[in-house]
N, C-alpha and C positions, 0 to 999 in steps of 0.2 A: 728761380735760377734754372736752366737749362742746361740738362746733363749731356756730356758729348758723348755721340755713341761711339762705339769702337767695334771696330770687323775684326772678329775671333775665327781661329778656322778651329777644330775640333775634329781627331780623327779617331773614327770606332765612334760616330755622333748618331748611327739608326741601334748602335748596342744598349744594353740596360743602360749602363751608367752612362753613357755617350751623349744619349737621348735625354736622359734627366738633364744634366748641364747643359747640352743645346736649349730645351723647352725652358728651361730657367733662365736663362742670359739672353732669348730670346726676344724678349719684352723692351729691353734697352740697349739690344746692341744688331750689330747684322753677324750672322751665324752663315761660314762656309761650313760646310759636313763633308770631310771628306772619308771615304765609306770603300770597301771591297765591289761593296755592290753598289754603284750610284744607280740613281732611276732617272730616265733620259728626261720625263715629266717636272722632273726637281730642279731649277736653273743652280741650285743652292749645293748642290751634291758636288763633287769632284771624286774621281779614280785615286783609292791610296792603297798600294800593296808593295811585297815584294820586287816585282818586274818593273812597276810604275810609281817611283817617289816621287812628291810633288817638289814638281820644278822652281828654282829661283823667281824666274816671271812669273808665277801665281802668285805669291808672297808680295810681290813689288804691286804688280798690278793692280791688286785689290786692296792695298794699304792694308797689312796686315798688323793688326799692331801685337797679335796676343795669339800664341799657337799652343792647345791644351791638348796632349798625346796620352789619351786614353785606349789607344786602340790594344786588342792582344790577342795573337794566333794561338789557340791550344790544341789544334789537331797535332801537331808533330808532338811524339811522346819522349823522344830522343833529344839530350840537349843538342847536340851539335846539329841537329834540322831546326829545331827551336830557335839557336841562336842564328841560324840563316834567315828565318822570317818574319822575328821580332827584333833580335838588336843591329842590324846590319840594317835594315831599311831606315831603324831611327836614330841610327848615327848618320845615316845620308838626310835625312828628314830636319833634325836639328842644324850640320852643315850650313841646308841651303837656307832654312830661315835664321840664322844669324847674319849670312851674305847677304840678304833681301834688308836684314835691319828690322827684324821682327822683332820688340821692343822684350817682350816677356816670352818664354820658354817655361810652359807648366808640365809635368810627368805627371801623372796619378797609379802611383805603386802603389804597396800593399803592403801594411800591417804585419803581413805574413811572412813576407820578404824579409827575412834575417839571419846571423851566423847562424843559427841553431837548430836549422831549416835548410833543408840539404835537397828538397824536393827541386825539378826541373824548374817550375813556375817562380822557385824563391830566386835561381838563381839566375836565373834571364832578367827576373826585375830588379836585381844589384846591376847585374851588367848597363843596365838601361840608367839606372840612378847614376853610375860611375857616368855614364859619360854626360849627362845634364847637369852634372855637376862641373864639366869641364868647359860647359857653355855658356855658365853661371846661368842656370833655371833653378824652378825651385820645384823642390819633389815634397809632395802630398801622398801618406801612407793612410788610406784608410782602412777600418777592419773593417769584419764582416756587413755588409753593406743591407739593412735591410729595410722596408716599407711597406708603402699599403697594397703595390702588386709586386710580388717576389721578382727578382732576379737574379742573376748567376748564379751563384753556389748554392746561395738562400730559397732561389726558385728550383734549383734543382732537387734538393730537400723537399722543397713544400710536392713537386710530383711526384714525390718517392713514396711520400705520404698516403696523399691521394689513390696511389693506383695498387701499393700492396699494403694487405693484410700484417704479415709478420715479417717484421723490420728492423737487421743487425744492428745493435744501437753500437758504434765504436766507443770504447772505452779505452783512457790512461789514465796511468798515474798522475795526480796533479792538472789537471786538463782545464786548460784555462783559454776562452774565448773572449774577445772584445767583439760589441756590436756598433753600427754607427747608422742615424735614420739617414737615407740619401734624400729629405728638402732638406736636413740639417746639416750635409756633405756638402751641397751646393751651395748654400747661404757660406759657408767658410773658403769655398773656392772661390767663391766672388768677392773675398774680403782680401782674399790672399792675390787676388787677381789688381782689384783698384785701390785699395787700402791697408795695404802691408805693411806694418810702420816696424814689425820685427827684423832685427839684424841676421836672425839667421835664416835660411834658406831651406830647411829641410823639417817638415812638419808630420805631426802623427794628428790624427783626426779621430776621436772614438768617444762614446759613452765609457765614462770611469769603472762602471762597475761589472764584473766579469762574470762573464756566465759557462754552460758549457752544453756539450752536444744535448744532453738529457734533456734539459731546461728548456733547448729551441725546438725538441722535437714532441713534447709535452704540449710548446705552446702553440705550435703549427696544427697537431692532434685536435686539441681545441679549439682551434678556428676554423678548422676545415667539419667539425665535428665529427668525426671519425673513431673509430674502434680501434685503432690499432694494437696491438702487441709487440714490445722492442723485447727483445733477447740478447743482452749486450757480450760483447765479444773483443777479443786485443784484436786490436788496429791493425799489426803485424801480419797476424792473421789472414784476416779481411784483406790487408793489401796483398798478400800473397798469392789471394785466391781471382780476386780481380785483376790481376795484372796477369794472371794465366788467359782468363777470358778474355782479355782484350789483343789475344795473339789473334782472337778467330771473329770477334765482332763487337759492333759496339756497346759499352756497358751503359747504365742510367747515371754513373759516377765516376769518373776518372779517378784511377790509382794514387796519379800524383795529388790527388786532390783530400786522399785522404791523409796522405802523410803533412798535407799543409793543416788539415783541420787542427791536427794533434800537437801541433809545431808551435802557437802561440806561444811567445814569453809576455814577462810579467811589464807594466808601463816602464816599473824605473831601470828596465833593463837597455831601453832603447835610449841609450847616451847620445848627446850632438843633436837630437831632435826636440824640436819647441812640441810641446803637447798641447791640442787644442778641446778641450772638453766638452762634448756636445751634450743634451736633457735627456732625450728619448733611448730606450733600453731597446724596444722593436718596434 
């Protein structure tokens, strides 16, 4: 039997995760990318930013049937900059692919993203969930995203790793981490994408069992086999003192990034969402 392919556009598709679910879906379907930075060599790229949302006729034109919005600006450290050049492009972004008749509307938020998470990052990606959910999309939470070459937060860590010796380990109270592999993020995108036979619309993605900063930086240590020495420290701290630095340049970790590490709640706390249980721990 032969499977119909379907033209997905995918924005933030040269990013870590962007990239994995383009290369993954690539196989059986045709993949637009649309990117900050298109490469004029790539027919497959399109312009997506701020200034430049992708217009109604692109949607039409290319039979679009499936738009997966991964993209996400974190140079502004200020929500109200923030919320100009992530949720304002992709409330015009959703907009025009509904007018076009783009069949499915996918969001891929965050794990992280929750009441009880007060950070810049948590709160740009409710805003983004609020309104794909007024588009009837479906929002994908995954945690910490991790694999065989690191990326975002998780690669950020592994070169923190790598390059110094003695390294602040943050510390809380209760500190609780979810991990999720990204081939086993994408195998559930793809399920959620052609084969979604659940009623609800709003999923969590993760390995059940929870870890925490100690455990990932232990097991990063090991891999990289490396020496390191962690000195652990309150988070409070640590943000306080990095968020002074980042007045004057830039740091190896964003401030907001630590209040999100710390910020994890527990699974049965995130109500309204189908949990999807993935094997792999990292």
């Amino acid at each position: 039997m032969k499977v119909k392919k379907h033209n997905i556009a995918i924005t933030g598709a040269n990013g870590y995760l962007g990239s994995c679910i383009s290369n993954f879906l690539a196989n059986k379907n045709y993949i637009f990318k649309l990117t900050r930075y298109p490469k004029k060599e790539n027919k497959n790229e399109f312009l997506f930013n701020l200034k430049n949302s992708v217009p109604i006729n692109f949607f039409k034109q290319n039979k679009i049937s499936v738009l997966i919005h991964c993209a996400h600006d974190f140079k502004e450290t200020l929500y109200k900059k923030s919320y100009e050049v992530n949720v304002l492009p992709s409330l015009q972004l959703f907009k025009n692919a509904s007018t076009a008749g783009v069949k499915k509307i996918v969001f891929i938020s965050s794990m992280a993203s929750h009441y009880k998470n007060n950070s810049v990052y948590s709160r740009i990606k409710r805003d983004i969930e609020r309104i794909t959910i007024k588009c009837d999309g479906i929002i994908i939470k995954p945690s910490l995203i991790v694999g065989a070459k690191p990326g975002g937060i998780f690669k950020t860590i592994n070169n923190i790793i790598k390059k110094f010796y003695i390294i602040p380990l943050v510390s809380s109270n209760n500190q609780t981490l979810y991990t999720v592999n990204d081939l086993e993020l994408c195998k559930v995108i793809k399920r959620m994408i052609f084969y979604n036979k659940y009623k609800n619309n709003k999923f969590i993605v993760t390995n059940k069992h929870p870890t925490n900063l100690k455990e990932i930086f232990l097991f990063l240590k090991r891999k990289n086999k490396s020496k390191n020495i962690f000195i652990p420290i309150n988070w409070r701290i640590l943000w306080i003192i990095i968020k002074f630095f980042e007045l004057f340049f830039h740091f190896p970790i964003r401030s907001d990034s630590i209040r999100t590490l710390v910020s994890t709640i527990r699974l049965n706390n995130y109500t309204n969402y189908k949990i999807l249980l993935t094997s792999k721990r990292f």
